[in-house]
N, C-alpha and C positions, 0 to 999 in steps of 0.2 A: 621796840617792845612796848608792848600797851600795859599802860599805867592800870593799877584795879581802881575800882569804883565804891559807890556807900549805898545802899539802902534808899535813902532822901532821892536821890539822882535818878536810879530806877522807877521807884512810887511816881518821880514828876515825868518820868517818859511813859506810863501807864497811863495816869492821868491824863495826859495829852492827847493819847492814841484813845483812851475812852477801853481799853482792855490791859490782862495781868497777860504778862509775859509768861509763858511756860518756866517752872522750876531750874530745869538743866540751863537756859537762857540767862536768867537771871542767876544764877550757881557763878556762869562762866563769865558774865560782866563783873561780878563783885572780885574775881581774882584779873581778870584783865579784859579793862574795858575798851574792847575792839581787837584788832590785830587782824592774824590768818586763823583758818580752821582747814580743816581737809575735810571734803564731804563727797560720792559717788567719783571718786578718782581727780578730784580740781581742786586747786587752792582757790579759796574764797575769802575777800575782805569782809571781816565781819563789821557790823556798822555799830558804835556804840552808843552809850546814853550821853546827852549834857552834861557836863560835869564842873562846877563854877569854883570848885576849889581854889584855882591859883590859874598863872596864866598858861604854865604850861599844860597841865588839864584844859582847860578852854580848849586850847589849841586843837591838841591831842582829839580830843571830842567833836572837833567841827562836821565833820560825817555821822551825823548820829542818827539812829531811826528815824526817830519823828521827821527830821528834814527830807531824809534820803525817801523815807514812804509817799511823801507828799508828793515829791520827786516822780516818784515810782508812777505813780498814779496821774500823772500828764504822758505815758507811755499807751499807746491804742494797742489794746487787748491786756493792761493790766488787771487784775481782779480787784476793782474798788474795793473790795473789803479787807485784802490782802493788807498783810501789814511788812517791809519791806525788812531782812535782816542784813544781808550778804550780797556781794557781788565779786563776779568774776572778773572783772573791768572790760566783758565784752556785751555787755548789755545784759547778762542772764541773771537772774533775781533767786536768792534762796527765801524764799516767805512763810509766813506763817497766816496759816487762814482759820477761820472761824472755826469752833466748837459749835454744829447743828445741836447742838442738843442745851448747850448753854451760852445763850447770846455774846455774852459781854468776855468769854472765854476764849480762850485761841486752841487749835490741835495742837498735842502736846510734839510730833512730828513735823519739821517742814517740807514743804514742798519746794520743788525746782519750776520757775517760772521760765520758760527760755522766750526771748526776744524775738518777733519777725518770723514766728511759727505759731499755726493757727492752730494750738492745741492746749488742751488743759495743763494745770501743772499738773506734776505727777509727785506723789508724796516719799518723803526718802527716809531710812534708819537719821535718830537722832546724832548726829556726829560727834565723834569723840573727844574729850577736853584736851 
């Protein structure tokens, strides 16, 4: 079960990424940072923020956005600008991509990235806590 999170830990994965997490994102780390989610019928690893609280937090935390995005994005045909949240452990990506209309903003909906298909992502309902 994934440990929740603070405030400080969030702010410093925003900072990192140069963008604010959507609301429901940032809602569902502060009660538990990482774990599963269910989204278009998959269980998906949610990826959480850093968390230096203690060791076990460190621990808990080692998959956390920022790394796993960086990750993401040594993948051909990722969206550079994509920011990486979830995985299905089969290479598929649930992300979150820009707000056109406010740079430094993300859509408040993720998209499914899928691996090894020449196709955009396709945007999905926010999934349930």
């Amino acid at each position: 079960m994934a440990l929740p999170t603070t405030e400080p830990f969030i702010a410093a994965a925003e900072a990192h990424l140069g963008v604010a997490l959507p609301g429901w994102l940032r809602a569902r780390l502060l009660l538990a940072n990482g774990g599963n989610l269910e989204a278009e019928g998959e269980y998906w690893e949610l990826f959480s923020v850093l968390d230096t609280t203690d060791r076990r937090r460190i621990t808990r935390s080692a998959t956390n956005i920022p790394g796993e995005t960086a990750a993401a994005r040594e993948w051909v045909g990722f969206p550079p600008q994509a920011i990486a949240i979830a995985s299905n452990g089969g290479g598929d990506y649930l992300i979150l991509m820009p707000d056109g209309q406010t740079p430094p903003q993300l859509c408040e909906a993720p998209f499914i990235w899928l691996h090894g298909v020449d196709e955009p992502p396709v945007q999905i309902a926010i999934p349930a806590p």
